[in-house]
Every structure is written in structure tokens, then in C-alpha cells.
C-alpha positions in Angstrom: -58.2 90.8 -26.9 -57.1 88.1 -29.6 -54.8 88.9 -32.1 -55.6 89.1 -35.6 -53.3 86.5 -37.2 -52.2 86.2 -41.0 -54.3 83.2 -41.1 -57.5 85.3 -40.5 -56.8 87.9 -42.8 -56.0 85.1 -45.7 -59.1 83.4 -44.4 -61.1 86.5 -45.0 -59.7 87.2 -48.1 -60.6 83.7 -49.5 -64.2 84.2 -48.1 -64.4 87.9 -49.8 -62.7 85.9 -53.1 -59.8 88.0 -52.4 -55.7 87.7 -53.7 -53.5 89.3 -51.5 -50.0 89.7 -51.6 -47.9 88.8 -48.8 -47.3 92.7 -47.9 -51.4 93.3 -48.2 -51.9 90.8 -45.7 -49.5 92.1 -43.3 -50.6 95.6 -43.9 -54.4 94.2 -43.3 -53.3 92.5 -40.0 -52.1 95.3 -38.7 -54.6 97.8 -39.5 -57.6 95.1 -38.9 -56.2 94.9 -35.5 -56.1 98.7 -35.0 -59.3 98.7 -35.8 -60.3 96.1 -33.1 -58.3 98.1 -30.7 -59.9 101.1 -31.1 -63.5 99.5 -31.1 -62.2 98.1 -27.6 -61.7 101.5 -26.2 -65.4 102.8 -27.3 -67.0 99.3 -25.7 -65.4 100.4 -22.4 -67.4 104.1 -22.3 -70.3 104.5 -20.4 -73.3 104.9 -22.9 -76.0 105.0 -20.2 -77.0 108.6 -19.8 -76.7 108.5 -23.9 -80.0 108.8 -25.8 -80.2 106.1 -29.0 -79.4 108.0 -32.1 -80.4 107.5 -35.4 -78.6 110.7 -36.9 -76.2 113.2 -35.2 -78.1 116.0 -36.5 -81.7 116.9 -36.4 -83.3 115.7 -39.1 -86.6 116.5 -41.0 -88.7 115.5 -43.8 -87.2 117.4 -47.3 -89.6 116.0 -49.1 -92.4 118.2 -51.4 -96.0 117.5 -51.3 -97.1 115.3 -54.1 -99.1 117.8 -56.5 -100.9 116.7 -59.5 -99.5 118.9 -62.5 -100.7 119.2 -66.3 -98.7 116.7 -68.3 -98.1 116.0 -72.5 -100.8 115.9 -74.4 -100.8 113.0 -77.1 -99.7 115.1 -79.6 -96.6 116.6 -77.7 -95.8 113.1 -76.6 -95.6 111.8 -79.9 -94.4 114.6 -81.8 -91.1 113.3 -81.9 -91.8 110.0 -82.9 -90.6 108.5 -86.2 -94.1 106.6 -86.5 -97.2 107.2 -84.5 -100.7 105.7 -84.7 -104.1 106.3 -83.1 -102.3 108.2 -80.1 -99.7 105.3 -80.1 -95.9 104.8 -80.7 -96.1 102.4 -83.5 -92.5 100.3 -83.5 -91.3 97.0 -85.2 -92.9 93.5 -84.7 -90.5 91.3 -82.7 -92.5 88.1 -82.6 -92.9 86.2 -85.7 
């Protein structure tokens, strides 16, 4: 398995626009190649017998029917508004 050098973690970090501190990048190495190690020992199980996945746990639809419900009248709507006309919010003109 190749090693994960200083040079690839600064060549990461310049591709993620990235300034790292001598320490960081050691501290990255080593935990980048951890990592790798670790993804190493899951490649070698044997998936076979394993159904694909999308979730570990059962999942199900939590969604609500759509339902049409009563909403504001014009008058509620605009009840609040600091000018109204004809049913409408009336605001500043913008365009000259």
C-alpha cells in the first residue's frame, strides 16, 4: 500500500486552496494514512453474502399526505400592510 508522503498532503492542500503548517501536514500524513490503512482492512472482507444497503435501518416514508387547507383571506393577508390597494400590497416604484 503506497505511503502517503508530505508531498501529497501539500499537493492536496494546494488543490483544496489550503495553508498548512509544517506540523498540520505531518499530523495529516499520518492520519490520511490511517485512514488508507483502515479502508485496506474493510477491502479484504468478504461482502458476498451481504445484501446492498442504502440505510442500516429500516426506513419508511414520514411524509403527510398533501391536504388542501383554508388559507388568508385578502383581508387577513393584507391587514398588516402599511399600504394596500384593490386586494394588492401597494410598495414604492423602483424603475424610473
Amino acid at each position: 500500500m503506497p505511503e502517503i508522503t508530505t508531498e501529497t498532503v501539500q499537493k492536496i492542500a494546494r488543490l483544496a486552496n489550503l495553508k498548512l503548517t509544517a506540523d498540520e501536514v505531518g499530523l495529516f500524513s499520518r492520519q490520511l494514512e490511517q485512514i488508507l490503512e483502515y479502508i485496506h482492512k474493510l477491502n479484504q472482507l468478504d461482502t458476498a453474502a451481504v445484501p446492498p444497503t442504502t440505510h442500516a435501518l429500516p426506513m419508511q416514508n414520514v411524509w403527510r399526505d398533501d391536504e388542501t387547507k383554508a388559507g388568508l383571506t385578502p383581508e387577513a393577508a393584507l391587514a398588516g400592510a402599511p399600504d394596500a390597494q384593490e386586494q394588492c400590497f401597494r410598495v414604492p416604484r423602483i424603475i424610473e
